[in-house]
HTML snippet that shows the backbone in 3Dmol.js (N, CA, C, O; Angstrom):
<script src="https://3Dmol.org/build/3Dmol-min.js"></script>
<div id="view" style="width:600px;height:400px;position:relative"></div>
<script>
const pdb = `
ATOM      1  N   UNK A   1      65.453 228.236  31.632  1.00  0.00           N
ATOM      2  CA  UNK A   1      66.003 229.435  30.992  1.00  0.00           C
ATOM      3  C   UNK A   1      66.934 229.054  29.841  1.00  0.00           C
ATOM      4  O   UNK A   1      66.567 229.472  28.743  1.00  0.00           O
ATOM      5  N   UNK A   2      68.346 228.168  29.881  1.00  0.00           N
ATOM      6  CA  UNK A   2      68.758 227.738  29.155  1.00  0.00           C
ATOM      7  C   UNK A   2      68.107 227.403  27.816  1.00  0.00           C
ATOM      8  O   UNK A   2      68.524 228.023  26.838  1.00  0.00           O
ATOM      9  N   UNK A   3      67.175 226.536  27.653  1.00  0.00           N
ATOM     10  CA  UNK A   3      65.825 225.844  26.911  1.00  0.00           C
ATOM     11  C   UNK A   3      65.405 227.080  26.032  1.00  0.00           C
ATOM     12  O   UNK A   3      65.167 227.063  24.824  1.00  0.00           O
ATOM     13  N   UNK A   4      65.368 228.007  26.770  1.00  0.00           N
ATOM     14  CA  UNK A   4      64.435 228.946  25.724  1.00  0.00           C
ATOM     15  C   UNK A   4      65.358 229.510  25.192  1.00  0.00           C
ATOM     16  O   UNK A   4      65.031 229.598  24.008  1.00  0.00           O
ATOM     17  N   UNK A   5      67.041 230.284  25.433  1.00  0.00           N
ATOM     18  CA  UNK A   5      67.847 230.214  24.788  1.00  0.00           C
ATOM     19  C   UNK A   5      68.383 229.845  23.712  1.00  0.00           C
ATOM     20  O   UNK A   5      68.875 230.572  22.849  1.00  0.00           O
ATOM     21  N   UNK A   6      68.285 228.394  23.727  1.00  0.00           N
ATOM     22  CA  UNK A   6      68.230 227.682  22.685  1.00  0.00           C
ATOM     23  C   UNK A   6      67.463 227.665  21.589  1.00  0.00           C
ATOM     24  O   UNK A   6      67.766 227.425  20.420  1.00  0.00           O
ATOM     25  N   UNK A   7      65.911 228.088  22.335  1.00  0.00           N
ATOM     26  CA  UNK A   7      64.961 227.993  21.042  1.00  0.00           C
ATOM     27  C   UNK A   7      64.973 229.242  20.045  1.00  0.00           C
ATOM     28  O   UNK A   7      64.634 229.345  18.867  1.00  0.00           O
ATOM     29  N   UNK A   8      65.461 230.092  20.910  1.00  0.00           N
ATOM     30  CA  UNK A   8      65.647 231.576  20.419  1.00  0.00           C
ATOM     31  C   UNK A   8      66.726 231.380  19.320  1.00  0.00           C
ATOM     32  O   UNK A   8      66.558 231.526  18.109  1.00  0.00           O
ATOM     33  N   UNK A   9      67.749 231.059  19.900  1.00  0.00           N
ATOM     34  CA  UNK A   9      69.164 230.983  19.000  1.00  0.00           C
ATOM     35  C   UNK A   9      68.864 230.358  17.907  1.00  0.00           C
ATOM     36  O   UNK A   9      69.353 230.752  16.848  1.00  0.00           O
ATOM     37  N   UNK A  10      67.858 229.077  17.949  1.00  0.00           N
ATOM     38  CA  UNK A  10      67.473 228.352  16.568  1.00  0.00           C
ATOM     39  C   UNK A  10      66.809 229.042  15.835  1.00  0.00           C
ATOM     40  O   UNK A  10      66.957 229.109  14.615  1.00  0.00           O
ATOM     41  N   UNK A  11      65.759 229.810  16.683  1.00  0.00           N
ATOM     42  CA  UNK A  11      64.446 230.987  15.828  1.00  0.00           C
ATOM     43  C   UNK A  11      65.244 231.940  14.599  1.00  0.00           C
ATOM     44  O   UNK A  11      64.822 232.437  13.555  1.00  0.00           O
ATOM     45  N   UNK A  12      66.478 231.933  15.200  1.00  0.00           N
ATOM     46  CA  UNK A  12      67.322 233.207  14.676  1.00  0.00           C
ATOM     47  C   UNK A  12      68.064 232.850  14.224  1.00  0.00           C
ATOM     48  O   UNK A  12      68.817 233.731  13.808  1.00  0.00           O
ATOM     49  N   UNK A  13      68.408 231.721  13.980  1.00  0.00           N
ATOM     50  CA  UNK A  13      69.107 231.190  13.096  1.00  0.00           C
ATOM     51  C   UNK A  13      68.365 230.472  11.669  1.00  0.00           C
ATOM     52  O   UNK A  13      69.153 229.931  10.892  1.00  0.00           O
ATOM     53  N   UNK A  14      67.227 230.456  11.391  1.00  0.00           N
ATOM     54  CA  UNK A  14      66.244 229.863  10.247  1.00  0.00           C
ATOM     55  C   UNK A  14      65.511 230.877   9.876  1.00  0.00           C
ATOM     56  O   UNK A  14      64.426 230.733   9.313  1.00  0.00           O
ATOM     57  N   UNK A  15      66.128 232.205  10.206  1.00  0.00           N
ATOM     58  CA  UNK A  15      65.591 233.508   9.632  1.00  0.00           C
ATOM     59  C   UNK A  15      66.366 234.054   8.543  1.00  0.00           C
ATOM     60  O   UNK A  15      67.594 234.006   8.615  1.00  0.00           O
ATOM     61  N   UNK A  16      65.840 234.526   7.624  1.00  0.00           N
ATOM     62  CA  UNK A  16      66.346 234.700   6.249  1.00  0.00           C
ATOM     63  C   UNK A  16      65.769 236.475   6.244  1.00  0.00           C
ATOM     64  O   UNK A  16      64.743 236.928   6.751  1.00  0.00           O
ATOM     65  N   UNK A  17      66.925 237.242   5.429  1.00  0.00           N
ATOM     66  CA  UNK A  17      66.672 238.527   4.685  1.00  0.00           C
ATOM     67  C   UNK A  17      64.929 238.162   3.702  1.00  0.00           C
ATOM     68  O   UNK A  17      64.510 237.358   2.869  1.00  0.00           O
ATOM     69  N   UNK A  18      64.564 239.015   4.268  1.00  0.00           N
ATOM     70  CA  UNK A  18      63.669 238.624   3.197  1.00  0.00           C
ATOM     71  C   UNK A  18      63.633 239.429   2.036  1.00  0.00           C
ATOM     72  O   UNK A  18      62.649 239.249   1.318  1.00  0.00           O
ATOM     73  N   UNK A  19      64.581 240.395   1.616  1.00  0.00           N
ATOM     74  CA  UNK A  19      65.103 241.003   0.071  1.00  0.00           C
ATOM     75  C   UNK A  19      66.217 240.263  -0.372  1.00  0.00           C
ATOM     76  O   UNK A  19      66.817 240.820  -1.291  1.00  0.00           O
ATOM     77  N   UNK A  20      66.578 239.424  -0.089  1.00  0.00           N
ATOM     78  CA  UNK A  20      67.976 238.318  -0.398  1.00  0.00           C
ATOM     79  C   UNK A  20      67.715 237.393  -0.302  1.00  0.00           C
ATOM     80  O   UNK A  20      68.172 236.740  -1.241  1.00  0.00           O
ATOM     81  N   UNK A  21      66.871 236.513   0.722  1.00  0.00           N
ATOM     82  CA  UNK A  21      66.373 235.377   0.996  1.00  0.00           C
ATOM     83  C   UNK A  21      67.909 234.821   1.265  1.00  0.00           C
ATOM     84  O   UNK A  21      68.221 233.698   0.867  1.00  0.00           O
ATOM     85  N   UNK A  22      68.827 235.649   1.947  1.00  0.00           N
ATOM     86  CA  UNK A  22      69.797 234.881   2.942  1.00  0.00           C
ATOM     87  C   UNK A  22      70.526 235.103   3.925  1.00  0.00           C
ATOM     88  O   UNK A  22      70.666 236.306   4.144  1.00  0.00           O
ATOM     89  N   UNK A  23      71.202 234.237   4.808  1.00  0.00           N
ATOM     90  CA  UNK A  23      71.074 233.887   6.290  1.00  0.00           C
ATOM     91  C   UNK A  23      71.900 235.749   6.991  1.00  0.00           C
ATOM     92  O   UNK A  23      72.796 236.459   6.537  1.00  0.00           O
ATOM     93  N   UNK A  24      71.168 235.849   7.992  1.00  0.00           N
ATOM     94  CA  UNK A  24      71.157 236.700   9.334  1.00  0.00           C
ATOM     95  C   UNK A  24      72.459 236.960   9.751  1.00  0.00           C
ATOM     96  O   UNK A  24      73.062 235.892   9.645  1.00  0.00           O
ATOM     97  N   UNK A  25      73.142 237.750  10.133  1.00  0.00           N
ATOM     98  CA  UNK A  25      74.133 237.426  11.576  1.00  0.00           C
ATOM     99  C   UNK A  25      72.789 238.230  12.707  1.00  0.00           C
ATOM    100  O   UNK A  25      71.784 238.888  12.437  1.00  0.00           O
ATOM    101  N   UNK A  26      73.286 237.857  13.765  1.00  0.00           N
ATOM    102  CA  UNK A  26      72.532 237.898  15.188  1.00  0.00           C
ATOM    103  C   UNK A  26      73.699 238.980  15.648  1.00  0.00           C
ATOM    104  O   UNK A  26      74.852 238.562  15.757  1.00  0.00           O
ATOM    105  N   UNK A  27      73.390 240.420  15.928  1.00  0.00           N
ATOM    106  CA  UNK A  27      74.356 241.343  16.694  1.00  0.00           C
ATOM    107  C   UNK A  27      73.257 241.663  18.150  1.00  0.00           C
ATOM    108  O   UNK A  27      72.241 242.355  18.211  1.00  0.00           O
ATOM    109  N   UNK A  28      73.921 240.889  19.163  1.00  0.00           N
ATOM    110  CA  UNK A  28      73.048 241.186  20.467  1.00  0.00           C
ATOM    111  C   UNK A  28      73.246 242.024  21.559  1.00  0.00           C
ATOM    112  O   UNK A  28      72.750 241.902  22.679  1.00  0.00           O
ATOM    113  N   UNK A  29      74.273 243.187  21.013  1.00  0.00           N
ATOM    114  CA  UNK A  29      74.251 244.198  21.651  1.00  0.00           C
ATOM    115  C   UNK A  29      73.122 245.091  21.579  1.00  0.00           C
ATOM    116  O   UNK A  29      72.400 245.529  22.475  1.00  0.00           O
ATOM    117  N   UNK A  30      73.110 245.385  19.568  1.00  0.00           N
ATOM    118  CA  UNK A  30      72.375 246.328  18.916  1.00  0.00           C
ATOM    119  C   UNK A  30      70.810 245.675  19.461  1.00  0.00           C
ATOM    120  O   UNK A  30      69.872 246.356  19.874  1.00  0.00           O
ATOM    121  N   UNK A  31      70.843 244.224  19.333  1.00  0.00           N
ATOM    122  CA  UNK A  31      69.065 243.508  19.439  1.00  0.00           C
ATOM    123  C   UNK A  31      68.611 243.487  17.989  1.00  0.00           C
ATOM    124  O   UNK A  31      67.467 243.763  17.630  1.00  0.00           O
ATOM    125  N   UNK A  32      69.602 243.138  17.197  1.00  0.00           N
ATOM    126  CA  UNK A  32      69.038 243.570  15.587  1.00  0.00           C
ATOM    127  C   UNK A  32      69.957 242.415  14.868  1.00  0.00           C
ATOM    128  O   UNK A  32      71.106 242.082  15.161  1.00  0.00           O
ATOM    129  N   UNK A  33      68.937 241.813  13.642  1.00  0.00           N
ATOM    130  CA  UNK A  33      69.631 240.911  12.741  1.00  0.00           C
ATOM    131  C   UNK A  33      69.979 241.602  11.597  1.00  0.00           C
ATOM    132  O   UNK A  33      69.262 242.448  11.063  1.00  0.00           O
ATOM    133  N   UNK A  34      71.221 241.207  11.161  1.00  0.00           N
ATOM    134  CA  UNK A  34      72.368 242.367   9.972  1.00  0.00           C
ATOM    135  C   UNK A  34      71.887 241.111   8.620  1.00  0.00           C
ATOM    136  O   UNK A  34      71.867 239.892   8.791  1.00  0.00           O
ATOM    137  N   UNK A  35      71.627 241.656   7.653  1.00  0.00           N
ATOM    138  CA  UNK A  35      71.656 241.158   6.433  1.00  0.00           C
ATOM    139  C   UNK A  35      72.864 241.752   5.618  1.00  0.00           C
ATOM    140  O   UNK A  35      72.558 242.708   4.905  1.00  0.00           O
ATOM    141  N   UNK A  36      73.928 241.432   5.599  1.00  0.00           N
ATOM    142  CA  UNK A  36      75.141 241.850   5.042  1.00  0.00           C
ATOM    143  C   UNK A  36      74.559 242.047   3.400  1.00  0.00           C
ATOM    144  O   UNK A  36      74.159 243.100   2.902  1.00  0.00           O
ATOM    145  N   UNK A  37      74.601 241.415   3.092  1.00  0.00           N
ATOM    146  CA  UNK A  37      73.772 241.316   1.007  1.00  0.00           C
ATOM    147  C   UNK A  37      72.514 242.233   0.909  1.00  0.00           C
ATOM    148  O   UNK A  37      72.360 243.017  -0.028  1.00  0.00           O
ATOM    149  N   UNK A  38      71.716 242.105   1.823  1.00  0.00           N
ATOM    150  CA  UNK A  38      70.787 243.906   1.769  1.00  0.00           C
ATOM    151  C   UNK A  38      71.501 244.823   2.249  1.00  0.00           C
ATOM    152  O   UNK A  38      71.185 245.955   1.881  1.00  0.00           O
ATOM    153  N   UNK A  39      72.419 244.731   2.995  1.00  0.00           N
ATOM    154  CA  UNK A  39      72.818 245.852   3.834  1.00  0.00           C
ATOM    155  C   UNK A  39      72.046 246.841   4.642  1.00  0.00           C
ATOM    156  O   UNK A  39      72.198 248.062   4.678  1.00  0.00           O
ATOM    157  N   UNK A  40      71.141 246.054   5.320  1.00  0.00           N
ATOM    158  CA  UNK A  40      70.108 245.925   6.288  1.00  0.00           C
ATOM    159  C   UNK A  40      70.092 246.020   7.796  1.00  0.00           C
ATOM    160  O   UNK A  40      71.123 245.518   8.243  1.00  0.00           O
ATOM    161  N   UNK A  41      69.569 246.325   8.416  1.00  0.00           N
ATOM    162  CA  UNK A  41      69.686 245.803  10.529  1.00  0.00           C
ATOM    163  C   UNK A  41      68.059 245.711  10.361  1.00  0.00           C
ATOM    164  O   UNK A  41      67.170 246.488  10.012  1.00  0.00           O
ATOM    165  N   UNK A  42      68.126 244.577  10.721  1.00  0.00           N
ATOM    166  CA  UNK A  42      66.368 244.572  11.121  1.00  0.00           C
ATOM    167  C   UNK A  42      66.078 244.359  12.933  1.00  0.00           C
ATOM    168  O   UNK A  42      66.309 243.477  13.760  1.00  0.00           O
ATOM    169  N   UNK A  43      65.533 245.539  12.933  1.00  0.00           N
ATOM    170  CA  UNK A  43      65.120 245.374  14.965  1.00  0.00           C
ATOM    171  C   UNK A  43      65.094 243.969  15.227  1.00  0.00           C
ATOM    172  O   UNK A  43      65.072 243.014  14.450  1.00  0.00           O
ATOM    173  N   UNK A  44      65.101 244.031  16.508  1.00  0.00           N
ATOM    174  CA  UNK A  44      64.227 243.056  17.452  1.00  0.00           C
ATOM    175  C   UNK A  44      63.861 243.808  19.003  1.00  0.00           C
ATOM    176  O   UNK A  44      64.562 244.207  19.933  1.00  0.00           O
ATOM    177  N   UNK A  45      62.707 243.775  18.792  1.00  0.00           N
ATOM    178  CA  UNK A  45      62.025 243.932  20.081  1.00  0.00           C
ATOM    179  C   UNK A  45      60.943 243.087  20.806  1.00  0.00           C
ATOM    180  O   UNK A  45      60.001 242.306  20.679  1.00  0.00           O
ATOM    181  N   UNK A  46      61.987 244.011  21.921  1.00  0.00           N
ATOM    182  CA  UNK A  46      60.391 242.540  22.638  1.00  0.00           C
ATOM    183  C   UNK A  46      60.952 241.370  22.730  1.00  0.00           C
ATOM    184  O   UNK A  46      60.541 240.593  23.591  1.00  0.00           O
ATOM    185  N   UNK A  47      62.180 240.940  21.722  1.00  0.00           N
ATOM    186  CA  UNK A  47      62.143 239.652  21.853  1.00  0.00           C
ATOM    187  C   UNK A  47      61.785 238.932  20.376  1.00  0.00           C
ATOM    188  O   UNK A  47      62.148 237.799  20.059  1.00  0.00           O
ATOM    189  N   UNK A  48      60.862 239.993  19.411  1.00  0.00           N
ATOM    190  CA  UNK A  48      60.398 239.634  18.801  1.00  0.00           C
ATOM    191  C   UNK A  48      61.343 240.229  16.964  1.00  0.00           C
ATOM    192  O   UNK A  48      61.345 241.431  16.702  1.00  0.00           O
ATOM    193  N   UNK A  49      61.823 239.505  16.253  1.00  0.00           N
ATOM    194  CA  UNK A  49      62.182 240.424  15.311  1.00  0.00           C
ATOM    195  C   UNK A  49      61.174 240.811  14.264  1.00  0.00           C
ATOM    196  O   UNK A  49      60.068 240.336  14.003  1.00  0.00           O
ATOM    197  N   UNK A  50      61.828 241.761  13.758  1.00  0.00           N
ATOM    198  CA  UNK A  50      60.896 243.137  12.906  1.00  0.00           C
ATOM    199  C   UNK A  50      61.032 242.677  11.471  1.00  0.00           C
ATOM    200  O   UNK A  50      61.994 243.326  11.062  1.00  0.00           O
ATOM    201  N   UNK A  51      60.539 241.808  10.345  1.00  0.00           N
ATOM    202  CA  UNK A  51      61.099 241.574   9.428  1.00  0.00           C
ATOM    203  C   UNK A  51      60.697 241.710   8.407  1.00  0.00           C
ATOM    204  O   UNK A  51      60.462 240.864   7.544  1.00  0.00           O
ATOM    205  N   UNK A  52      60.506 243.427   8.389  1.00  0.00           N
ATOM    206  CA  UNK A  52      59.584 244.397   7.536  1.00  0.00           C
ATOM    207  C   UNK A  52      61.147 245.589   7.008  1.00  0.00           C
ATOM    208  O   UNK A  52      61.759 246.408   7.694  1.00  0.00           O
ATOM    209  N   UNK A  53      61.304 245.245   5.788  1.00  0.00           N
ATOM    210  CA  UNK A  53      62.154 246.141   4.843  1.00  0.00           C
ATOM    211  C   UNK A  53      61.877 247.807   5.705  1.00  0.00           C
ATOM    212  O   UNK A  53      62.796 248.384   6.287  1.00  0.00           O
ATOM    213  N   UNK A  54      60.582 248.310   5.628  1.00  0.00           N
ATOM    214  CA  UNK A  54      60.455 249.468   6.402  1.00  0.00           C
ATOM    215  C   UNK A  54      60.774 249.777   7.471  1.00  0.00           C
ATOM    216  O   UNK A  54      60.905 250.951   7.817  1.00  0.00           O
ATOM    217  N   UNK A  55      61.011 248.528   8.398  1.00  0.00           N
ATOM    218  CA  UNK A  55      61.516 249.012   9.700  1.00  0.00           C
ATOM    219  C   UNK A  55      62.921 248.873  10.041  1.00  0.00           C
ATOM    220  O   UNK A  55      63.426 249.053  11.149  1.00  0.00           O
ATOM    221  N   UNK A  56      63.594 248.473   8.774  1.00  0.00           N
ATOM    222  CA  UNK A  56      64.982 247.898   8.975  1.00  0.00           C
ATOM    223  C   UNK A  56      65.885 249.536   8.804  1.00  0.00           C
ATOM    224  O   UNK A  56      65.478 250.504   8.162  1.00  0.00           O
ATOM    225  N   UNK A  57      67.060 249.448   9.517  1.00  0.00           N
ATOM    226  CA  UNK A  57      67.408 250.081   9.181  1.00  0.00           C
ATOM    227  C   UNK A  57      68.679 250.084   8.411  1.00  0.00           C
ATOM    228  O   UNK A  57      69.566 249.328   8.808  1.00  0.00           O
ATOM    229  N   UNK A  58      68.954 251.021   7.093  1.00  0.00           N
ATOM    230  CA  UNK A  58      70.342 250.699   6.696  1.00  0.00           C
ATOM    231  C   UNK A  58      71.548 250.904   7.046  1.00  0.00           C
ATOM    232  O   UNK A  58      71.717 252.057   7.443  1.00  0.00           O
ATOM    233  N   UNK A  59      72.742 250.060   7.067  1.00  0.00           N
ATOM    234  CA  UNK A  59      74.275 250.011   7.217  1.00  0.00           C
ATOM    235  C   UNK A  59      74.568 250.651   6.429  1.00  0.00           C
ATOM    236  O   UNK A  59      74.069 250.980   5.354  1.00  0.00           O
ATOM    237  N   UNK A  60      75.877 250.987   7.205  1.00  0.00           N
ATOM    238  CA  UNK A  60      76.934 252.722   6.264  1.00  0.00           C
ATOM    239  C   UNK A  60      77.500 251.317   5.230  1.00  0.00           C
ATOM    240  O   UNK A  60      78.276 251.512   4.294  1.00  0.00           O
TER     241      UNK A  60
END
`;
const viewer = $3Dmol.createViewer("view");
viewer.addModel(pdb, "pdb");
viewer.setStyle({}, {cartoon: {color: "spectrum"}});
viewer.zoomTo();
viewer.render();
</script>
């Protein structure tokens, strides 16, 4: 369990805005990566993140 933790945390950490092309914060309450410079939340579900401009949603 630990192990996959890890791999996750790395997955999500080498993920980039892709309208900025830069780095994520990880908010794991929401389940969503914040692009502060798009001013962005992009889902994650499943486990899986969403890293489609259309499905993101925007910050006030």
């Amino acid at each position: 369990m630990t192990e996959t933790l890890v791999a996750d945390r790395r997955m999500l950490e080498a993920l980039v805005c892709p309208l900025t092309q830069t780095t994520l914060s990880y908010d794991a309450d929401k389940q969503e990566l914040i692009s502060k410079a798009a001013k962005l939340a992009f889902p994650i579900r499943n486990g899986i993140p969403v890293m489609l401009v259309d499905e993101a949603r925007p910050l006030d």
